[in-house]
N, C-alpha and C positions, 0 to 999 in steps of 0.2 A: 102867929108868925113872929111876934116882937119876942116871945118866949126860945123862940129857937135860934134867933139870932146869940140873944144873951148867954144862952148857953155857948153857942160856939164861941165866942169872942172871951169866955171862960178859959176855953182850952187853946184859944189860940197864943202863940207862943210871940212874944215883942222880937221879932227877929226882925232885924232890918237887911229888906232886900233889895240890891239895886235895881236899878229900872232899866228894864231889856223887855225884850218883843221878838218877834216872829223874824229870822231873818240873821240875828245875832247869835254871834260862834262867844259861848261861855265854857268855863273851866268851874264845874262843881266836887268840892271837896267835902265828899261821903264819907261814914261812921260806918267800919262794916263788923262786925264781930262774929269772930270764930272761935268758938269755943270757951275759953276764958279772956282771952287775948282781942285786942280791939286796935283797928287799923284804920287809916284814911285810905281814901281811893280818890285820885282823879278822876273825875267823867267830863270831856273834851269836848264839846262839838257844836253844830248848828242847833238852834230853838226852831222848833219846825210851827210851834202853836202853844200858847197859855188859852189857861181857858177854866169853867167857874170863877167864883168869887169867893171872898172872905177865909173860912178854914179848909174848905174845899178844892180851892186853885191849885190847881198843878200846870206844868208844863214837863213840853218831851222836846228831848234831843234826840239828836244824830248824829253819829259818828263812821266812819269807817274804820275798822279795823280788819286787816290781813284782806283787802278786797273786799269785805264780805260787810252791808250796812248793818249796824247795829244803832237799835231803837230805845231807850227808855224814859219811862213817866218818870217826875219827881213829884212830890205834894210839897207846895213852897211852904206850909208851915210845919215841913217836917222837922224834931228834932236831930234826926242823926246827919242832917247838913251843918254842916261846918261853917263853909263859907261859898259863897258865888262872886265868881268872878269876870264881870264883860270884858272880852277880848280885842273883841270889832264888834262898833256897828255896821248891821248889815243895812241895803238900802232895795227896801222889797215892797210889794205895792199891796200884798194882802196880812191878813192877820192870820190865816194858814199857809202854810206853805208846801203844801203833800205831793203839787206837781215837782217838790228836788227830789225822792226819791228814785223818778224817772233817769233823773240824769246823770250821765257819768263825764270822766273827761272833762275837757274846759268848761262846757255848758254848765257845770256841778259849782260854777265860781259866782259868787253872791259879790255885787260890785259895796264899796264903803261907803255909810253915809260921810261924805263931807262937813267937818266942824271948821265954822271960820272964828 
């Protein structure tokens, strides 16, 4: 067990990521490459769920795009993220949130947590 930690903690990369959760609309800025040529992409949206640990945690968004939801995983210690950026926090009572997908319309609006 301690063997396989050290390995990961090997490949895992010193990125520092802010601290977000289930509930919060971030803006991550992806490495995409085409061809030779190498471009950022914005990905927008609600954190619907993190989940693993250590080099293995990922978490997935949600966005809509042209009506139509659009789902993707990220692996937090990946290197072709740029950068993550919390927008809002959201203020949500679970650590998944897979009942938003149901919703469309106002019910679709994640209230703010409150910072005093």
């Amino acid at each position: 067990m301690d063997l396989i930690k050290e390995v990961q903690n090997e490949f895992s990369t010193a990125q520092e990521t802010p601290a977000f959760g289930a509930g919060d609309t971030i803006a991550v800025s992806y490495k995409i490459k085409e061809g030779e040529k190498e471009r950022i992409q914005q990905f927008t949206g609600v954190v619907l769920q993190r989940r693993g640990s250590g080099t293995t945690e990922t978490f997935t968004i949600r966005k809509m795009s042209g009506g139509i939801g659009v789902e993707r995983i990220f692996p937090v210690t990946s290197p072709f993220i740029e950068e993550i950026k919390v927008l809002k926090n959201g203020a949500v009572r679970r650590a998944r949130i897979f009942y938003f997908r149901e919703r469309t319309g106002k019910a679709a609006r994640i209230k703010e947590k409150r910072r005093f």
